[in-house]
C-alpha positions as MATLAB code, in Angstrom:
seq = 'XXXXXXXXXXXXXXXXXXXXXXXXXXXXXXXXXXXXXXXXXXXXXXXXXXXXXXXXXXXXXXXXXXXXXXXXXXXXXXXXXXXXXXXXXXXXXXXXXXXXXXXXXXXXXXXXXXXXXXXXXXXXXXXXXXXXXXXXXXXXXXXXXXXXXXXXXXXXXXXXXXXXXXXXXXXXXXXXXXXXX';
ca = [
     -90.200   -9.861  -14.835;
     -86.448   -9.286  -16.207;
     -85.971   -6.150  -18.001;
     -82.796   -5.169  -19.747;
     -79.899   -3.392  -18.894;
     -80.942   -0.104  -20.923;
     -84.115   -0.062  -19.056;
     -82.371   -0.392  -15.303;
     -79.890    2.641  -16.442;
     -82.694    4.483  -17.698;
     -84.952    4.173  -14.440;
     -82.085    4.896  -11.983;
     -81.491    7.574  -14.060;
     -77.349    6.646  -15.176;
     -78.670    7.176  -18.755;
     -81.137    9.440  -20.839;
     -82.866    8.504  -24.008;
     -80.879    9.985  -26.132;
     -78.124    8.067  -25.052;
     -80.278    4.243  -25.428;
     -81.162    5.683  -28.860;
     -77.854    6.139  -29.923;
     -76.564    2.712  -28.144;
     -79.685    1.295  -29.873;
     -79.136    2.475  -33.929;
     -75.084    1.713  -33.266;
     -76.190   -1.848  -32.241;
     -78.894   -2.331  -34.792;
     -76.139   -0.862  -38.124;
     -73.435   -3.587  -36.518;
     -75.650   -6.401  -36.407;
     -76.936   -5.452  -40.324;
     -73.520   -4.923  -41.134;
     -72.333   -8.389  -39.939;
     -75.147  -10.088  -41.573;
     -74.171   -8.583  -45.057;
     -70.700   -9.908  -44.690;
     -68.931   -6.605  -43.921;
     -66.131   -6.895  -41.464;
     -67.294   -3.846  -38.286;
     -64.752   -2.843  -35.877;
     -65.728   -2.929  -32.020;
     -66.236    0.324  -30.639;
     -64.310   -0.460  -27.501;
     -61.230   -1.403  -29.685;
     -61.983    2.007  -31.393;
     -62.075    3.877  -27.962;
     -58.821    2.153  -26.407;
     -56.973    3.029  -29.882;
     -57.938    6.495  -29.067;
     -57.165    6.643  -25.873;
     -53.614    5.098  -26.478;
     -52.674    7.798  -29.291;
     -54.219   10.560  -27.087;
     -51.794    9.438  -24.726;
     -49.238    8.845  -26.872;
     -49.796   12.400  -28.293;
     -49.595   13.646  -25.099;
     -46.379   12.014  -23.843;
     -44.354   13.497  -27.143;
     -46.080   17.264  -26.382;
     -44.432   17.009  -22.669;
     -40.970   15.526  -23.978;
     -40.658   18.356  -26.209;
     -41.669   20.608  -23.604;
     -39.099   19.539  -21.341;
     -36.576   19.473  -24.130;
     -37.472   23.156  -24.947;
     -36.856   23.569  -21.115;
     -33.946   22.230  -20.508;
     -32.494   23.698  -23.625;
     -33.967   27.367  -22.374;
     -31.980   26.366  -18.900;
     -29.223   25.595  -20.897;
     -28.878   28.946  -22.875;
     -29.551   31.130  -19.452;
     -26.368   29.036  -17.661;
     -24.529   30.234  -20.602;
     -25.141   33.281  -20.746;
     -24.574   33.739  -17.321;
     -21.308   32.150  -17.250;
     -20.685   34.719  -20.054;
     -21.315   37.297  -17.854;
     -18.845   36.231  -15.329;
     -15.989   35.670  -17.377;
     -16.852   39.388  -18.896;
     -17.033   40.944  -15.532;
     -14.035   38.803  -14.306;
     -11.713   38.475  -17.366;
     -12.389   42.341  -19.297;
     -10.656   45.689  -18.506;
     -12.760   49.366  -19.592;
     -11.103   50.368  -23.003;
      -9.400   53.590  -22.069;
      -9.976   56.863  -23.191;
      -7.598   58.858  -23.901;
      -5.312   56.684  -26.111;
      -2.981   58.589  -28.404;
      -3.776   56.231  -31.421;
      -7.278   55.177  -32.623;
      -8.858   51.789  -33.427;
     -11.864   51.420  -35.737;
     -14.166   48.193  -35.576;
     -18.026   47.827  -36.740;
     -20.187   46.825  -34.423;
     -24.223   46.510  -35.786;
     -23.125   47.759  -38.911;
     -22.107   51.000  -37.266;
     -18.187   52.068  -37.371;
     -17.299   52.632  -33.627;
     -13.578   53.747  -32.797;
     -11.904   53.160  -29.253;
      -8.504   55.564  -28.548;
      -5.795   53.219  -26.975;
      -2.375   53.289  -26.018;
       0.103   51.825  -28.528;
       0.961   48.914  -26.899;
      -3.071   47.762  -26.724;
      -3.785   48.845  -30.086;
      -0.525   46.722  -31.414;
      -2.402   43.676  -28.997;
      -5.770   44.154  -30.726;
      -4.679   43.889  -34.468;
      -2.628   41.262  -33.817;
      -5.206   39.402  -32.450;
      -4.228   38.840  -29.268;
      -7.043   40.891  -27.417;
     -10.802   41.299  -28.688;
     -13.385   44.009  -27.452;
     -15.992   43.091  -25.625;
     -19.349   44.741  -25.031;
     -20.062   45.947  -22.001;
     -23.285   47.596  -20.947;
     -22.223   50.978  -20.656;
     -19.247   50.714  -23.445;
     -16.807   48.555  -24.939;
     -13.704   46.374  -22.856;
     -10.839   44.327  -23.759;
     -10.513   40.872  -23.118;
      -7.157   38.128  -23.655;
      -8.431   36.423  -27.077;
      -8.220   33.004  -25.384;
     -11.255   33.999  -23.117;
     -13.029   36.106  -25.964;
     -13.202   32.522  -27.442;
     -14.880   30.920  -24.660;
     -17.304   33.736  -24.458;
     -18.061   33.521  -27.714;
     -19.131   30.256  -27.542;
     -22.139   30.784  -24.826;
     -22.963   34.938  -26.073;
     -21.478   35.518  -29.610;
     -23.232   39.084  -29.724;
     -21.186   40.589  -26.883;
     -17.504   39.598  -28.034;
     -16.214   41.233  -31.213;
     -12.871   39.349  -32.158;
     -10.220   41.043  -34.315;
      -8.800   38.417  -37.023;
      -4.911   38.751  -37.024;
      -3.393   39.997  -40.881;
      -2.934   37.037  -42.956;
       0.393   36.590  -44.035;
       1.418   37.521  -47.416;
       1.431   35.446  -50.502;
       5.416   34.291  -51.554;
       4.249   35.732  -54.920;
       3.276   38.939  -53.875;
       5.729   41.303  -55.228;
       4.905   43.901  -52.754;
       5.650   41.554  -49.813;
       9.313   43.612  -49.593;
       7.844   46.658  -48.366;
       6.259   46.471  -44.984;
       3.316   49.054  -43.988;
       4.094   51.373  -41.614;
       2.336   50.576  -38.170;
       2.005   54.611  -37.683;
       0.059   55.237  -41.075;
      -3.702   56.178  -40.430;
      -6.127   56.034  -43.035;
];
């Protein structure tokens, strides 16, 4: 006596009843559906679709992972290689410079006392204070630039005057380098 396939799985207990039920009515709307001339989709094609745009899904999730990963590794090399031309390339701003220099740094007015040679370097532009952990340094602008580049938040650069308009009338009379305001 042949029996079918739902009946084996259901003896040797691979399947419940729930299950045939549900293979069952899926079967029974399909073969109704193709009788009434509606077009049905295969529920295999339907499950492989699936699968490929879970996997597809998944694939783009772990590229942008590793892009987020690589960029993260990226950012720390920098910043380390900040680091190292801080520690290597910046001297402590001294303290007890006869003239002072104001700068802002966070919106707060912070004021380092240098010697007038240094303070003549850092408004021209050729040196730039850097931000060390416990204070402020000086750095040759050059390198400032590169550190900039990987850790903009620890390198405050010092934009040399721009030179004066040919129709400024005041462009005679220079401004004292020893006037404080």
């Amino acid at each position: 006596m042949a029996r079918t396939l739902q009946d084996q799985l259901l003896n040797m207990g691979m399947a419940n009843k729930g299950q045939a039920k549900k293979a069952k009515d899926t079967k029974r709307k399909q073969t109704k559906l193709r009788k009434s001339g509606i077009k049905t989709e295969d529920p295999d094609a339907n499950i492989q679709s699936d699968i490929e745009r879970q996997r597809q899904e998944k694939q783009e999730r772990d590229r942008l992972l590793n892009q987020q990963r690589e960029e993260d590794k990226a950012r720390k090399a920098g910043l380390a290689e900040a680091l190292q031309l801080i520690q290597q390339h910046s001297s402590k701003a001294p303290r007890d410079g006869s003239m002072a220099y104001n700068f802002v740094h966070d919106r707060v007015i912070k004021t380092l006392h240098l010697d007038p040679a240094l303070h003549n370097q850092l408004s021209r532009g050729q040196l730039a204070i850097v931000i060390l952990q416990p204070g402020y340094g000086l750095m040759p602008d050059d390198i400032a630039a590169r550190v900039e580049e990987k850790a903009p938040q620890r390198v405050i650069r010092i934009k040399p005057e721009a030179k004066p308009d040919e129709d400024d009338p005041y462009a005679d009379y220079q401004i004292p380098d020893d006037l404080m305001w």
